[in-house]
C-alpha positions in Angstrom: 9.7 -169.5 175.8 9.6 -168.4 179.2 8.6 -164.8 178.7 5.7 -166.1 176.6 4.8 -168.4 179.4 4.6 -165.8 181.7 2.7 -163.4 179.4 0.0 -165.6 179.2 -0.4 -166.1 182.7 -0.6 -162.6 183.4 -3.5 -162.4 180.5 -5.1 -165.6 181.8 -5.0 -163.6 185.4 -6.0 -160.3 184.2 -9.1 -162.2 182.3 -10.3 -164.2 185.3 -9.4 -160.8 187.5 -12.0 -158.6 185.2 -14.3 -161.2 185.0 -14.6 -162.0 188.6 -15.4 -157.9 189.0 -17.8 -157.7 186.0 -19.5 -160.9 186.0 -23.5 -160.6 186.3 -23.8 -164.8 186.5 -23.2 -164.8 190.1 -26.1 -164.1 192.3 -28.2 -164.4 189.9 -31.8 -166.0 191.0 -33.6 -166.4 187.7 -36.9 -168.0 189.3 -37.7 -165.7 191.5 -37.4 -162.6 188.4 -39.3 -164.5 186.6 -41.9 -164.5 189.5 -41.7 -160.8 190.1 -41.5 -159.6 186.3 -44.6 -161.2 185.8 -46.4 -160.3 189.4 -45.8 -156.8 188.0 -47.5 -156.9 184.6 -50.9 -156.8 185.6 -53.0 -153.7 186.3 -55.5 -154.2 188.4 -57.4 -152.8 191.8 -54.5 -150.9 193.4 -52.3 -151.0 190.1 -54.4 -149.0 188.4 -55.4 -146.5 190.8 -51.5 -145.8 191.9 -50.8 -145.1 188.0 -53.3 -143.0 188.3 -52.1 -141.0 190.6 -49.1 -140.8 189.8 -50.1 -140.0 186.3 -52.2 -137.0 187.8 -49.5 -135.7 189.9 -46.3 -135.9 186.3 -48.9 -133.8 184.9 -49.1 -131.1 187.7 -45.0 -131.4 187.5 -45.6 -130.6 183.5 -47.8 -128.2 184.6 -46.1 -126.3 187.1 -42.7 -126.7 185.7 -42.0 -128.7 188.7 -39.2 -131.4 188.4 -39.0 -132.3 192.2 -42.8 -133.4 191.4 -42.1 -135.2 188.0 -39.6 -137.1 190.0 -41.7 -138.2 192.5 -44.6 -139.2 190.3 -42.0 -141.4 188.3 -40.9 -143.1 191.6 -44.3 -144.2 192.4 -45.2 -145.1 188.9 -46.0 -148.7 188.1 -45.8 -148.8 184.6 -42.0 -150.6 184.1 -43.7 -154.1 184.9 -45.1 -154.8 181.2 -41.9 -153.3 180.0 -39.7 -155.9 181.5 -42.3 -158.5 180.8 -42.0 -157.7 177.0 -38.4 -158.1 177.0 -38.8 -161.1 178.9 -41.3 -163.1 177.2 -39.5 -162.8 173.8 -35.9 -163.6 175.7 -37.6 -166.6 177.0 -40.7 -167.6 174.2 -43.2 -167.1 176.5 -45.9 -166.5 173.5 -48.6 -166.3 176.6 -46.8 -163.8 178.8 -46.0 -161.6 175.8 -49.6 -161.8 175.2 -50.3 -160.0 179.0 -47.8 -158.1 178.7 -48.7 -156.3 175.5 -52.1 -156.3 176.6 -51.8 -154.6 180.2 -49.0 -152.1 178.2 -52.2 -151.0 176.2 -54.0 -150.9 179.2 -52.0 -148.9 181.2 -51.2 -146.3 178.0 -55.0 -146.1 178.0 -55.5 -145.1 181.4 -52.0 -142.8 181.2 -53.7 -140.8 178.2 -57.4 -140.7 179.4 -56.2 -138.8 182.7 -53.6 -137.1 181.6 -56.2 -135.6 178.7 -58.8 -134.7 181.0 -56.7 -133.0 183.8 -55.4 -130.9 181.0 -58.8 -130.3 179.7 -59.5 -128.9 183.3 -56.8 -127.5 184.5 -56.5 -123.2 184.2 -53.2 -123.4 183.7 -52.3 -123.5 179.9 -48.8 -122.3 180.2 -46.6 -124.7 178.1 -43.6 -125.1 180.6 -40.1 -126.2 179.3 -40.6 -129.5 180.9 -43.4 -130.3 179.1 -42.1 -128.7 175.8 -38.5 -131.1 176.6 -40.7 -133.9 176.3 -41.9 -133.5 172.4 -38.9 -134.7 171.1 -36.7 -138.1 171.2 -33.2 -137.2 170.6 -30.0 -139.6 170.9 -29.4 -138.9 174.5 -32.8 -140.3 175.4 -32.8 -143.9 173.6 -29.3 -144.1 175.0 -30.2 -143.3 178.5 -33.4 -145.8 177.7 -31.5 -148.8 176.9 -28.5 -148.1 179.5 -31.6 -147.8 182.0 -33.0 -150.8 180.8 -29.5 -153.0 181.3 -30.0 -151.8 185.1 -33.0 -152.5 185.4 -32.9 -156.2 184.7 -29.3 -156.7 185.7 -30.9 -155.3 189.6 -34.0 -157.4 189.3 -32.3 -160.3 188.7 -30.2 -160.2 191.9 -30.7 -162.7 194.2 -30.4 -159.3 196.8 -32.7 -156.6 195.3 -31.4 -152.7 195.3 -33.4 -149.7 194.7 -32.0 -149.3 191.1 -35.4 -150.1 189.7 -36.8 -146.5 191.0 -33.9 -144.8 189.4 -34.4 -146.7 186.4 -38.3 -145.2 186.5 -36.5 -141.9 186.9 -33.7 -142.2 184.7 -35.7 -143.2 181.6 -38.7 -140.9 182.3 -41.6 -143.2 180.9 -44.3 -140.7 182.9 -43.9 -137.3 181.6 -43.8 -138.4 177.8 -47.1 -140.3 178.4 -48.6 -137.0 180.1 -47.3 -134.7 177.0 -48.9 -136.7 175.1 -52.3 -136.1 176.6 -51.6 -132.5 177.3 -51.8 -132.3 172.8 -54.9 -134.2 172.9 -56.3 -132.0 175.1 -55.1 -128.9 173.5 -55.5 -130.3 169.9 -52.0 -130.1 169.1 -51.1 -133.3 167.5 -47.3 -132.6 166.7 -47.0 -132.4 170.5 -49.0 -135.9 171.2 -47.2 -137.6 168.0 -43.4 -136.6 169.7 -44.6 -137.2 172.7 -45.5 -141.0 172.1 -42.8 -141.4 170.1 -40.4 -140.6 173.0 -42.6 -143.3 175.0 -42.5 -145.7 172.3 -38.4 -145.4 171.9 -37.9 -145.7 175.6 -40.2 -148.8 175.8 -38.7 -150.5 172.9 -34.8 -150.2 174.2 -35.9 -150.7 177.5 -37.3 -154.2 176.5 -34.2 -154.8 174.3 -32.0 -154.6 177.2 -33.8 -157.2 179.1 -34.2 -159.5 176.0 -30.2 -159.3 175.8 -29.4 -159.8 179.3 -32.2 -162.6 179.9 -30.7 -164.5 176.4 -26.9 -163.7 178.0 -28.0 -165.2 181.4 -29.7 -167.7 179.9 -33.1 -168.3 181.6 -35.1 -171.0 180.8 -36.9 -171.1 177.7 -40.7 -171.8 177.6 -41.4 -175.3 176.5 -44.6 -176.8 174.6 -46.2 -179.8 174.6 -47.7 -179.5 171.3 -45.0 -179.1 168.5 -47.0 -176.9 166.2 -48.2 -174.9 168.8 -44.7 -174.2 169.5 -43.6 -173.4 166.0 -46.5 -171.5 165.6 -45.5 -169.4 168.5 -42.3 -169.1 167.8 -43.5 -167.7 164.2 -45.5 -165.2 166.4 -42.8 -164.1 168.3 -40.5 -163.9 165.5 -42.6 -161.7 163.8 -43.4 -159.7 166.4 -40.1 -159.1 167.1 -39.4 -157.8 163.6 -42.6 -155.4 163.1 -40.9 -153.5 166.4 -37.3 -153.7 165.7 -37.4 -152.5 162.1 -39.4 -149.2 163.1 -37.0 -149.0 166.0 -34.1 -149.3 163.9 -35.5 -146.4 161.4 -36.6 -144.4 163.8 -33.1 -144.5 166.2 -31.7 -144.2 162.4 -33.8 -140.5 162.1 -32.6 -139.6 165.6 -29.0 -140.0 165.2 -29.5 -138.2 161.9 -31.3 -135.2 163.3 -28.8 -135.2 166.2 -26.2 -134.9 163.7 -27.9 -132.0 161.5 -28.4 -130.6 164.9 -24.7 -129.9 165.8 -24.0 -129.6 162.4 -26.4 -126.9 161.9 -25.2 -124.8 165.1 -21.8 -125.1 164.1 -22.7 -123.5 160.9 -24.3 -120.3 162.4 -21.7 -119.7 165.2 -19.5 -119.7 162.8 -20.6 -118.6 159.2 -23.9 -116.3 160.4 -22.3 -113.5 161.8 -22.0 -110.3 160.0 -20.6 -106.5 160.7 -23.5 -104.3 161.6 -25.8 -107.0 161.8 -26.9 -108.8 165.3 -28.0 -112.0 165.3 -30.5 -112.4 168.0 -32.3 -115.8 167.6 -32.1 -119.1 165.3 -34.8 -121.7 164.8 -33.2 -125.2 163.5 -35.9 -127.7 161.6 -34.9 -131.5 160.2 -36.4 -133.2 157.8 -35.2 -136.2 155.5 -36.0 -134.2 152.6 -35.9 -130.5 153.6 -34.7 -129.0 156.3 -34.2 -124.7 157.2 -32.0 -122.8 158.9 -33.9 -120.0 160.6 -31.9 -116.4 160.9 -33.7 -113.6 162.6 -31.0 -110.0 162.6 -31.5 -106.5 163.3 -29.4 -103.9 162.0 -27.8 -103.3 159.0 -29.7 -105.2 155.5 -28.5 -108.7 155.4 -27.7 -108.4 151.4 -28.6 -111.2 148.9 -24.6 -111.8 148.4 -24.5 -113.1 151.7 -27.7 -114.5 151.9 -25.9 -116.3 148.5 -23.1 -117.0 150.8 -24.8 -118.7 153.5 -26.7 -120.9 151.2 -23.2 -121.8 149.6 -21.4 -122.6 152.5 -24.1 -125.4 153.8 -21.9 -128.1 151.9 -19.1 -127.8 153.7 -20.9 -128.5 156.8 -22.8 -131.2 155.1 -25.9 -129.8 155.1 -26.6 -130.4 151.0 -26.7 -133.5 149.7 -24.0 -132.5 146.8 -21.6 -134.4 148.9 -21.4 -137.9 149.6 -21.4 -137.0 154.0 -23.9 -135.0 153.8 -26.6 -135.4 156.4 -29.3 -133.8 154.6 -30.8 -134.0 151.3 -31.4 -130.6 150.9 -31.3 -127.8 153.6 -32.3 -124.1 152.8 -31.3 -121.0 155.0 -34.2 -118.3 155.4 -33.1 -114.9 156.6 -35.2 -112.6 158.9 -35.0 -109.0 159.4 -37.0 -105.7 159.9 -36.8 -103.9 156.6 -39.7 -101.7 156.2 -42.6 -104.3 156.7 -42.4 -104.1 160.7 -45.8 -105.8 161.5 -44.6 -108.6 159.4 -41.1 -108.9 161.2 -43.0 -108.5 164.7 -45.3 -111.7 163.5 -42.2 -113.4 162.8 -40.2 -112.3 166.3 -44.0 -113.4 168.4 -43.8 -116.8 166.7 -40.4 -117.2 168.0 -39.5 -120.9 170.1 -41.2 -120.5 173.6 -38.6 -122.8 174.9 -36.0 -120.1 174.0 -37.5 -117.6 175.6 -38.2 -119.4 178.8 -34.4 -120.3 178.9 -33.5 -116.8 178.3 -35.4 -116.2 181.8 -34.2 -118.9 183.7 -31.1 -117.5 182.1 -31.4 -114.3 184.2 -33.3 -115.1 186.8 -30.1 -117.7 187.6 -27.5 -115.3 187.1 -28.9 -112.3 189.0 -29.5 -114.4 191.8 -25.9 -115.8 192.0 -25.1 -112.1 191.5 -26.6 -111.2 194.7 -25.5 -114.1 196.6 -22.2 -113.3 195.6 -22.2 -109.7 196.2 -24.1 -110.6 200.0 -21.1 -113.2 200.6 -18.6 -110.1 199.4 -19.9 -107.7 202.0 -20.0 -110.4 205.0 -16.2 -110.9 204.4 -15.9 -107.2 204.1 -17.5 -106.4 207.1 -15.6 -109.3 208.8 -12.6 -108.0 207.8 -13.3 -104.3 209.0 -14.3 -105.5 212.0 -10.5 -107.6 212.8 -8.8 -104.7 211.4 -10.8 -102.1 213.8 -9.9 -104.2 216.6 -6.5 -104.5 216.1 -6.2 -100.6 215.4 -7.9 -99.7 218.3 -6.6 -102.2 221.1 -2.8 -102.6 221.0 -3.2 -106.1 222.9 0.3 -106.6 223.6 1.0 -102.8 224.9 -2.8 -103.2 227.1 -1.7 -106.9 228.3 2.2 -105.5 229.7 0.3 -102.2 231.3 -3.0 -104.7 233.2 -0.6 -107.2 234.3 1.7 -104.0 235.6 -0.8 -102.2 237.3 -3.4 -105.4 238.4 -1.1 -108.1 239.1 -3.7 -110.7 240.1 -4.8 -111.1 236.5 -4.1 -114.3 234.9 -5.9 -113.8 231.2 -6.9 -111.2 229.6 -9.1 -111.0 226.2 -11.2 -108.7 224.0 -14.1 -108.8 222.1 -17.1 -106.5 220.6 -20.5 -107.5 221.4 -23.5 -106.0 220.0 -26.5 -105.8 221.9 -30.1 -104.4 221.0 -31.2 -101.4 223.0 -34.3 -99.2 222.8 -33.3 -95.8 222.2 -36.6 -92.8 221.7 -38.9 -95.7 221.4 -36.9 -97.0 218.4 -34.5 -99.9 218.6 -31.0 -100.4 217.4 -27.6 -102.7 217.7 -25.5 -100.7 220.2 -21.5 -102.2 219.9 -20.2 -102.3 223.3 -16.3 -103.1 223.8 -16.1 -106.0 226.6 -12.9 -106.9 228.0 -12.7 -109.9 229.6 -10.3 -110.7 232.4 -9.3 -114.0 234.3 -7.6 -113.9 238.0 -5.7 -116.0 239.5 -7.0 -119.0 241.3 -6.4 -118.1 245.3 -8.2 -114.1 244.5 -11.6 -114.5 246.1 -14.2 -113.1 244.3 -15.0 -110.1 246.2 -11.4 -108.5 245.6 -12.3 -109.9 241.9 -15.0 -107.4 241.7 -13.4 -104.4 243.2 -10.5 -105.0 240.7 -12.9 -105.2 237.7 -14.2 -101.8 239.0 -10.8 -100.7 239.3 -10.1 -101.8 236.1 -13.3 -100.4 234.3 -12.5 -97.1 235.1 -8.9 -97.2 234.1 -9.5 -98.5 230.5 -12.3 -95.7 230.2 -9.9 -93.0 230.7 -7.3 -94.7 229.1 -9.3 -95.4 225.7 -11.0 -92.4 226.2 -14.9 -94.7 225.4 -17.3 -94.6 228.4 -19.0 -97.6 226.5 -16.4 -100.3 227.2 -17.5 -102.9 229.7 -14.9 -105.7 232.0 -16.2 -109.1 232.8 -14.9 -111.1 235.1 -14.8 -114.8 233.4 
């Protein structure tokens, strides 16, 4: 009976111990983020002009490959306040600031798009960079990274002391370079880019504004109150319904994610380890998902890739899941298409030019990384190398101990002695070089007076010239 006491007071303790570290209650000053969620929502005047801006400078970033630039547009970007108010306003019933939220959203997606469109439309630069090309795309990483953000973001605001999380929330879930993507296809005319685009923008929005619903419901601000009961209901329908028309794309659409993320490493796993072949180099892949079909792209030089294996490739997509004959399988139906140079060459160079540009761009960066940390390495090799010629040329050339014992025999006023190499710049036929002089430099004792100082440093000068045999080599007095 005892020992079950005390068990439960160490869980009682250990509960109260965790809670007092990962409680959010405390500190919490829910009037005043209220006040400043919805002091944010609007864009107006200034508002609108710094999105603006910072909408022109994420797509310079895009457009440059810059991400020190992206990041600082993202900083400066205003565009979280509607986000939060969304959240808000359904954690709370607020039909009317819902309303303005949704409404300045629009706005500011308006305003995002138009400028982001016509500074593509101007700019000369029609590279497509790889952070542009990383923004087409939602995958699993980004709508966690959206609602984690999200949790931070309202957990921060609601502080009665405010942090500068909220700017690394901006950052962290990247609501600016999707937005500018997105005008970059209307301005090129390539709606697959604009349609992934917007969907990344969409999914970041809508888990961003689930995370403050669920921490505004756990903290439990104040709900919205109306004096007319029909009104109320009829809001509360509203909101309802609202809340379902967003959640239930959501849900489908974090639903594709997760299953493409899946074929994804499912698919890669398949070609490192199924697609490789004796006589045959496989020198790029291109992986596409879809719900009903997806392909496995293999590009090969070398030998024929023959139809037995082609068979064999095809066969083996089960076991990774990648048919639908088994009840895990992630796909439906997925078909491997191999490509290789057998006697139609123009074709097989169509097919190697259409190749992912993002691939390509990584295979540079690739390089260009590894030959510079190449160099840098081989530069920090020969400064230790010459460092360590350098100590050992010293200590072949000057027997300290042997120099010290003969000095201190034949000077006895010397109190230190020490040696060193220093290089100095001369001009030599109207050219100049580093000239390495040997300097020895000796210390008397305190009662010499410097004039017998000096004739013993002569004295001493030409005695370690004959005895080195180097007319070069210099004695300081120190």
């Amino acid at each position: 009976m005892k020992k079950k006491n005390e068990l439960q007071y160490l869980v009682i303790a250990a509960r109260r111990f965790l809670r007092s570290i990962l409680s959010i209650t405390d500190g919490t000053d829910i009037d005043s983020t209220i006040a400043g969620i919805k002091r944010d929502i609007s864009f107006r005047g200034p508002t609108a002009w710094i999105l603006i801006f910072s909408i022109f400078i994420a797509s310079i970033g895009l457009n440059v490959n810059s991400t020190a630039v992206i990041i600082g547009a993202m900083l400066i970007s205003p565009l979280m306040g509607p986000i939060l108010g969304i959240g808000l306003s359904i954690g709370t019933n607020d039909f009317e600031t819902l309303i303005r939220s949704l409404k300045n959203l629009g706005i500011a997606v308006s305003i995002a798009l138009i400028t982001s469109t016509l500074y593509f439309l101007v700019t000369p630069l029609n590279i497509e960079q790889s952070e542009l090309l990383a923004r087409t795309k939602p995958t699993i990483l980004d709508v966690m990274v959206a609602l984690f953000g999200g949790f931070a973001g309202i957990v921060a605001g609601s502080r009665k002391e405010k942090t500068n999380v909220i700017p690394g929330v901006a950052i962290a879930t990247a609501l600016m370079p999707p937005l500018c993507t997105a005008g970059y296809g209307l301005a090129t005319f390539k709606m697959h880019y604009f349609l992934g685009a917007f969907y990344l923008f969409f999914i970041n929005s809508v888990f961003i504004s689930l995370a403050t619903f669920l921490v505004v419901k756990y903290l439990k601000f104040p709900l919205v109150n109306y004096l007319n009961p029909l009104k109320a209901k009829r809001y509360q329908i509203i909101v309802t319904a609202f809340i379902i028309v967003t959640i239930i794309p959501s849900g489908i659409i974090f639903y594709n994610v997760i299953q493409e993320t899946r074929f994804s490493i499912a698919a890669e796993n398949f070609v490192n380890d199924k697609a490789s072949f004796s006589g045959s180099e496989l020198i790029n892949k291109k992986i596409t998902y879809s719900d009903t079909l997806s392909t496995i792209d293999l590009y090969y030089i070398g030998e024929e890739i023959s139809e037995e294996k082609e068979m064999f490739l095809q066969d083996m997509l089960t076991t990774y899941g990648l048919n639908g004959k088994k009840t895990f399988a992630i796909t439906k139906k997925t078909r491997v298409r191999v490509h290789q140079n057998k006697n139609n060459e123009a074709d097989f160079e169509q097919r190697m030019t259409d190749m992912n540009n993002d691939l390509r761009l990584k295979i540079l960066e690739d390089i260009y990384t590894k030959n510079e940390q190449i160099i840098n390495d081989k530069e920090l090799k020969i400064q230790l190398l010459e460092a360590e010629i350098m100590r050992l040329s010293i200590q072949d050339t000057i027997p300290f101990k042997q120099i010290n014992s003969e000095l201190k025999f034949h000077f006895d006023n010397i109190e230190k002695f020490a040696f060193a190499n220093i290089r100095q710049l001369k001009v030599v036929n109207d050219t100049m070089r580093i000239d390495t002089i040997p300097t020895f430099l000796v210390n008397y004792k305190s009662e010499i007076r410097p004039q017998i100082a000096d004739d013993e440093n002569q004295k001493i000068n030409e005695w370690l010239r004959i005895r080195f045999n180097n007319p070069k080599i210099s004695v300081i007095n120190y």
